[in-house]
N, C-alpha and C positions, 0 to 999 in steps of 0.2 A: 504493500500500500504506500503512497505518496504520502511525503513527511516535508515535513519545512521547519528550516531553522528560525528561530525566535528573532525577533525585530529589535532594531537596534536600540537604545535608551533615546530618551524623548528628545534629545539635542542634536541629533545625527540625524542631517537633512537627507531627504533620496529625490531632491528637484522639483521641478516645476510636474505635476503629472496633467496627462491629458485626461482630464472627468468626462465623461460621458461617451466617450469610444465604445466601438462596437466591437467585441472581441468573439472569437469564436474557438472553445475548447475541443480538440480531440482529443481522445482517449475511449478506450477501451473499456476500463473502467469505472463503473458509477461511482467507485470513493474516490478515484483520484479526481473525477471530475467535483465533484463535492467539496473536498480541500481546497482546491484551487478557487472554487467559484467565494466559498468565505475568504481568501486570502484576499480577492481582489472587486468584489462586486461594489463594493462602496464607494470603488474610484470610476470603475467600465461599467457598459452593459455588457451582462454575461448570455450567451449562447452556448448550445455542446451540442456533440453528435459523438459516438462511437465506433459507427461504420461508415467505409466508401461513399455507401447508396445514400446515408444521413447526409452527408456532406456534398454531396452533387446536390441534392434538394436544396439545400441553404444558400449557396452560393450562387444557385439560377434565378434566387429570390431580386427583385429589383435592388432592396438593399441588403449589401455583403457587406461582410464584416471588414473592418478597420487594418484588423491584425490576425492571425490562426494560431493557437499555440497545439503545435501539434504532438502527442508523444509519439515515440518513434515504432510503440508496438513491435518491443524486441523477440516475443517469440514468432510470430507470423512477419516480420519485415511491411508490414503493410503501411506503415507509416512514409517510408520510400514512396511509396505506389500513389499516394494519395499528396504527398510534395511535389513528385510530380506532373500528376494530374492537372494539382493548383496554377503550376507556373507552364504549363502548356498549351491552358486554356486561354487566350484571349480574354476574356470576361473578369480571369481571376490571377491573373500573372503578374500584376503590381502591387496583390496584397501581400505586406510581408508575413512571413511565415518562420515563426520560433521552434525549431525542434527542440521535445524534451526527451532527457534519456537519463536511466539510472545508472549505465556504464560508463565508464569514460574509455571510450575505444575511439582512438583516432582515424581508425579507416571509415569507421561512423558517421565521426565528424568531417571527414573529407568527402562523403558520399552526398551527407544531406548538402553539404553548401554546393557543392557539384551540380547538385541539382537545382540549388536557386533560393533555396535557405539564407534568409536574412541573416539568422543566428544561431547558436547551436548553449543550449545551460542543460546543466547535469540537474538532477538531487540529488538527497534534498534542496529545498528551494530558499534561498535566504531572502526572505520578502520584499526587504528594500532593492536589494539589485535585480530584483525579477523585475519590479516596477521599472526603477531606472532605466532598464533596457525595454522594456517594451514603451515606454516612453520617448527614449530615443528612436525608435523605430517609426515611429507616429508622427514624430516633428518630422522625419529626414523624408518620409511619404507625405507628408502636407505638405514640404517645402516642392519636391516632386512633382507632386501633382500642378501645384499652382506653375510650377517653368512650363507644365506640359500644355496647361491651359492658356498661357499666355503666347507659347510658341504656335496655337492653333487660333488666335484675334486678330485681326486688321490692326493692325494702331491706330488707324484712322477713323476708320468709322464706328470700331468695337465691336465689330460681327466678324463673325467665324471667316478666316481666311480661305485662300484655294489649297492650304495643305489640310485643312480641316475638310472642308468638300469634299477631296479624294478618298481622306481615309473612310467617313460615312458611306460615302457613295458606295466603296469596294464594301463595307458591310450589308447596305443594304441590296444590295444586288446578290448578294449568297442570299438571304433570308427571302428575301420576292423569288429565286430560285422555288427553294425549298415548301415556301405556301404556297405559289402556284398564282400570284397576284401582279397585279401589277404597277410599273414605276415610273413617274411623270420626272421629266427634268424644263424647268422656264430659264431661257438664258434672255436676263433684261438689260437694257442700255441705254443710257439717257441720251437724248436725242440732242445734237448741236453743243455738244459741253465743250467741243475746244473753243466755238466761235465765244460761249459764253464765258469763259474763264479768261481767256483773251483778252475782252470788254471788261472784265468786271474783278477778275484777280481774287475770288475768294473762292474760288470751285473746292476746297477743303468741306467747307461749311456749308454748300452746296451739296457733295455727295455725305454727307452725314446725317442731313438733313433727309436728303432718299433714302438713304439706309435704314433711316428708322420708321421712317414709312413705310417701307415694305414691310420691315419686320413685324410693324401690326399689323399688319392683313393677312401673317398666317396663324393659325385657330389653332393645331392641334400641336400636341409637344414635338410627334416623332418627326414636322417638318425641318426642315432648315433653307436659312438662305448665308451667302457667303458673298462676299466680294472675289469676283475673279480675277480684274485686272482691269485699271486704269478709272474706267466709267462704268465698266459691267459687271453683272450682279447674276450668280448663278442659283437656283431654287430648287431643293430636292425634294419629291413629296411620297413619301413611301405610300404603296397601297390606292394609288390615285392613276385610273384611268384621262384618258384624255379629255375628253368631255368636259370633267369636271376639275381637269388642268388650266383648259382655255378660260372657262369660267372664275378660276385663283385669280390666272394673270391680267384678265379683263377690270376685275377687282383693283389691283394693283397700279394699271394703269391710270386707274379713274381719281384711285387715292392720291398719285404722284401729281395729274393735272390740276387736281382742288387743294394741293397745299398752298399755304397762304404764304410765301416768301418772298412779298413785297420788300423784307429788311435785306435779299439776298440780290432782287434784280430791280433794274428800274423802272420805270413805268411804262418806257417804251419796249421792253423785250416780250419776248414769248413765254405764255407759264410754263412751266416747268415741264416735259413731258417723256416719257418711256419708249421705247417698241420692244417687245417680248415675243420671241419666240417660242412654243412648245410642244414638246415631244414625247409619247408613254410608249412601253409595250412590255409584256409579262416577260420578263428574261430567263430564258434559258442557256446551256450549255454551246449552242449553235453559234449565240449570239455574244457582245462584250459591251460594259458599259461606254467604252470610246465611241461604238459608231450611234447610242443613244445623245451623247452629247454633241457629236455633227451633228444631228438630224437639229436638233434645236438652235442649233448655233446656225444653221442654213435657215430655219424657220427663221429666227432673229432676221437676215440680209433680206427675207421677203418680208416682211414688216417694214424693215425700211427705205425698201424699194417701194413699195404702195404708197410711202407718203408721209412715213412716221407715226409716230403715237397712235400705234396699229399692234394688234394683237393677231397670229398667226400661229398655225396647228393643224398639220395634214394628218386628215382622220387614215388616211389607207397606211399610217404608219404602224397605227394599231389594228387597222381590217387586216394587214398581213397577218398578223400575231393572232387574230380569231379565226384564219383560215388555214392555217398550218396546223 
């Protein structure tokens, strides 16, 4: 059974801890998980699983835990099996994961970090340093996560850039695979922005302005819209036929003509205005996301060969895909 060493006298600080993290316990055993969960519940939330099969269920959950402390499950090795599972997975490869073990075997310990193991602590568990390292675990994945998210923003306009686009895009297109649904892409572009930035020298505050226009006019979470480059604005809508793609970007365009950014042009210019191209079709194996975003990005040049602040969407792009 799992044992822990006594905490140190009330003067012996163990830092800053993170309160209310989401920790997730494995173990094998119902006491060791029970020690652990009194050592530590009054700082975490505690979670446990046992088995594999527990632990794939938790971690497909929308919210996954913070941290894993995993034992290493020395008689079955299955501790191996399920560190590796964690950091193989996409979904759950950046949570850190603590192995615990009551041997100190270094081929152990070179095995689990080999595999992607944050950290590796013996028992018994001396409370204070349990905390401090999973503490530190916690800050060095928050600092992480926030590079990850800032290296995936515009600077400009504070919407998801085109290395952020790509990487959704490549997820959502296995998953539309997999359900058998279908994926809209709107590629938009503000009509005349070199003549107006030219004239008027603020197109910063200009496309910041569209940015955030667009972005309220999409409704559901799993959307996204990104800056793709320069004046244009690419729009991912998982689960979204075409139909109801033209009808987003018509939205859209109606939003950008009635902003009111008399502080941005002057009273002799043109409002503000868009042309959006769009493009759906249920993806499969045949096909790849690149020739879904020409077809959009070609719908875009016919929008603004019609004349601008035009919305544009060839339906046989999707009758293909109903007829195959």
């Amino acid at each position: 059974m799992l044992t822990h060493s006594p905490a140190p006298a009330e003067n012996q600080s163990v830092g800053s801890l993170r309160k209310g993290a989401e920790l997730l316990i494995v173990d094998e055993c119902p006491e060791n998980i029970q020690v652990l969960r009194d050592m530590l519940e009054q700082d975490y939330n505690i979670s446990s699983a046992s088995t594999m099969k527990e632990v794939l269920g938790m971690v497909n959950q929308s919210q996954k835990p913070d941290l894993v402390l995993l034992d290493l499950f020395e008689q079955s090795g299955e501790g191996f099996k399920i560190c590796s599972l964690l950091k193989n997975n996409l979904k759950t490869s950046d949570i850190p994961v603590i192995i615990m073990a009551a041997r100190n075997d270094l081929d152990d310990q070179i095995q689990g970090l080999s595999l992607g193991a944050a950290d590796f602590i013996l028992k018994p568990f001396h409370i204070p340093l349990l905390k401090a390292r999973i503490n530190n675990h916690l800050n060095l994945k928050s600092k992480t996560d926030m590079l990850e998210h800032l290296a995936h923003i515009d600077c400009l306009t504070h919407i998801p850039n085109r290395r952020r686009f790509d990487t959704v895009l490549k997820q959502e297109w296995r998953r539309a695979i997999r359900a058998g649904t279908s994926l809209a892409i709107l590629m938009a572009d503000l009509d005349d922005f070199k003549g107006y930035n030219d004239l008027h020298g603020n197109g910063d505050d200009y496309l910041r302005v569209v940015a955030d226009c667009l972005s309220n006019v999409l409704q559901r979470p799993g959307d996204l819209i990104a800056r793709y480059g320069g004046e244009e604005f690419v729009v991912l809508l998982p689960d979204c036929d075409l139909e109801n793609a033209v009808a987003i970007a018509e939205r859209m365009r109606i939003a950008v003509e009635s902003l009111p950014v008399e502080h941005l042009i002057s009273s002799d210019s043109k409002p503000a205005t868009i042309s959006v191209g769009c493009a759906a079709e249920r993806p499969d194996l045949t096909h790849n996301a690149t020739q879904l975003i020409e077809r959009a990005d070609q719908n875009l040049y016919k929008a603004k060969s019609l004349g601008k602040n035009q919305v544009w969407g060839r339906l046989e792009d999707e009758d293909r895909n109903k007829n195959e």
